[in-house]
C-alpha positions in Angstrom: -14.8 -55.5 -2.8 -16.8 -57.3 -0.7 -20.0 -60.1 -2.4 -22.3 -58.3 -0.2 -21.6 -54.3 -1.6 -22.0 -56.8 -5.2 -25.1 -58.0 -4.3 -26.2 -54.6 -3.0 -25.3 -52.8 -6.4 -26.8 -55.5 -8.5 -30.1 -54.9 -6.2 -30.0 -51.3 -6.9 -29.7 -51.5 -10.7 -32.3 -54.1 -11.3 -34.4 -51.6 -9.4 -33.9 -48.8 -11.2 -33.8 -50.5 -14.4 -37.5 -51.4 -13.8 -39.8 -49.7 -16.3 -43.3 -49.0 -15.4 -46.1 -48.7 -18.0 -47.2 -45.0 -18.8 -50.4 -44.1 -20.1 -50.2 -42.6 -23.5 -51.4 -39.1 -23.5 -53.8 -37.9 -26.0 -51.8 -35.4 -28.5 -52.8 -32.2 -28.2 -53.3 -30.8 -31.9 -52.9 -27.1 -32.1 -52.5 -24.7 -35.0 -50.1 -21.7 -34.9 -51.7 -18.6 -35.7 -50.4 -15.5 -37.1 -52.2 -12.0 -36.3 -51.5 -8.8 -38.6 -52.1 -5.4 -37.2 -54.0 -3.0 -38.4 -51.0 -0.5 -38.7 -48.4 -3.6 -40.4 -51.3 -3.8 -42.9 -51.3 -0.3 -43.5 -47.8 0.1 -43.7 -48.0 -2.7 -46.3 -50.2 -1.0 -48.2 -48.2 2.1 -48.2 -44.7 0.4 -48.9 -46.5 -0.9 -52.2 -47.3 2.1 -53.1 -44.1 3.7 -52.9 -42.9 0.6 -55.1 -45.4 1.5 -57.8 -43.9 5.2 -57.7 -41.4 6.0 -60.4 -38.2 7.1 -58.8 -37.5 9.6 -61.9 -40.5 12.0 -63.0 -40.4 11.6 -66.8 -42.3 15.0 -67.3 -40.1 17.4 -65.1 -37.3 15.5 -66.9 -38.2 16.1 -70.1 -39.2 20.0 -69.5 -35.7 20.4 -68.3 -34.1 18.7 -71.3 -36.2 20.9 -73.7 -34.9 23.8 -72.3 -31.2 22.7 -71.9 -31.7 22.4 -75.4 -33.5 25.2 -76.2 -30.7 27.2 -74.1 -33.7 28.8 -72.0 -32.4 26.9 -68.8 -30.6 29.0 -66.4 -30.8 28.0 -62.6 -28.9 31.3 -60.7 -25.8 30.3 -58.1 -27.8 31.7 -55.5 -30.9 29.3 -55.8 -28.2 26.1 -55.9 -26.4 27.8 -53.1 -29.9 27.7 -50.9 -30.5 24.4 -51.8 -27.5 22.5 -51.1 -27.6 24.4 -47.2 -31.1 23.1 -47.2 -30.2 19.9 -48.2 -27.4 19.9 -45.6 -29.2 21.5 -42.8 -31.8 18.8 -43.1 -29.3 16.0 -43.0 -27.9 17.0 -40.0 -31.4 16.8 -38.4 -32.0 13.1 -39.4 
């Protein structure tokens, strides 16, 4: 290598190595924002409600178990029949 192509490179880097001043910006100050729709609130609402709900109905329970008891329950295989193909029919759907 040549003292010239040395001189040459060590020109290039202490150009490049030059740092120039830069203004400091003014920070921008911003505040994130979240929006709720009208229909998220209301399906809110609604999924709260549904919490609240009992999942077992203590009264239709109890009327059963009195007449289990009692011996007065009698459902007929015909009534169980239609409901289970209900039941099934409606699966299929979903």
């Amino acid at each position: 290598m040549r003292i010239e192509d040395r001189i040459r490179i060590f020109q290039i880097y202490t150009q490049t190595a030059k740092v120039t001043r830069v203004e400091k910006k003014q920070e921008v100050t911003s505040t994130d924002k979240v929006e709720i729709s009208s229909e998220a609130r209301d399906f809110q609402a609604v999924l709260n409600a549904i919490k609240l709900t009992p999942d077992v109905r203590e009264e239709k329970v109890d009327e059963i178990k009195k007449k289990i008891d009692s011996g007065t329950y009698n459902v007929s295989g015909r009534d169980v029949v239609e409901k289970l193909i209900r039941e099934y029919k409606a699966s299929r759907k979903e």
